[in-house]
C-alpha positions in Angstrom: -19.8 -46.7 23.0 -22.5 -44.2 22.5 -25.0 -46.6 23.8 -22.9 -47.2 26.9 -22.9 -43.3 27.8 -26.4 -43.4 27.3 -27.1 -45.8 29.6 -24.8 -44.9 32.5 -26.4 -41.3 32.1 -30.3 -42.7 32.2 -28.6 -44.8 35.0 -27.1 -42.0 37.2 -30.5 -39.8 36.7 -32.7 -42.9 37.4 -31.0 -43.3 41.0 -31.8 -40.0 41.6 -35.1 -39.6 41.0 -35.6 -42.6 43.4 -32.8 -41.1 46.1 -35.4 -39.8 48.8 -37.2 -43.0 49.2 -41.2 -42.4 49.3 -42.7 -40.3 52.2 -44.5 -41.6 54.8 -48.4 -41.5 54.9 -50.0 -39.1 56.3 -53.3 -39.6 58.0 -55.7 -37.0 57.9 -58.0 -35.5 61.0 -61.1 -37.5 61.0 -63.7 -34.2 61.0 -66.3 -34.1 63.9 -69.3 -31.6 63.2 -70.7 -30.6 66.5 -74.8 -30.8 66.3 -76.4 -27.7 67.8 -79.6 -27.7 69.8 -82.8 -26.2 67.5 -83.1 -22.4 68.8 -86.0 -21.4 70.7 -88.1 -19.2 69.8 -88.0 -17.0 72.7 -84.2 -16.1 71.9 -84.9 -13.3 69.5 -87.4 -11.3 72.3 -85.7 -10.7 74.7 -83.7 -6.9 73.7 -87.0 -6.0 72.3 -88.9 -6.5 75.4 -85.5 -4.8 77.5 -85.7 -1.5 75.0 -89.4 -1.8 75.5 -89.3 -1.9 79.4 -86.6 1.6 79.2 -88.8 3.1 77.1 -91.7 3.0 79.1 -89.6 3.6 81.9 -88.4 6.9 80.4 -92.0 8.0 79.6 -93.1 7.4 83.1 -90.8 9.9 84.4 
């Protein structure tokens, strides 16, 4: 008798565990990396040369 409780109870929690079936797949984003054009060197002159240009417009005056 004790070993037909058992088993109707590993039964019943068995069933379930398994109730909600398995989740569906879920397919991930494939990543795209954007490539950047190589910086020119002129980028980094041109607010030095614009405070340059004020300044000597201010000592002009």
């Amino acid at each position: 008798m004790k070993k037909l409780a058992l088993a109707a109870a590993l039964s019943v929690a068995a069933t379930h565990a398994f109730a909600g079936g398995t989740a569906q797949p879920v397919m991930e984003a494939p990543v795209v990396v954007e490539e950047t054009s190589a910086a020119s060197s002129n980028d980094g002159i041109v607010v030095p040369l614009m405070l340059l240009l004020i300044a000597a417009a201010v000592a002009a005056k």
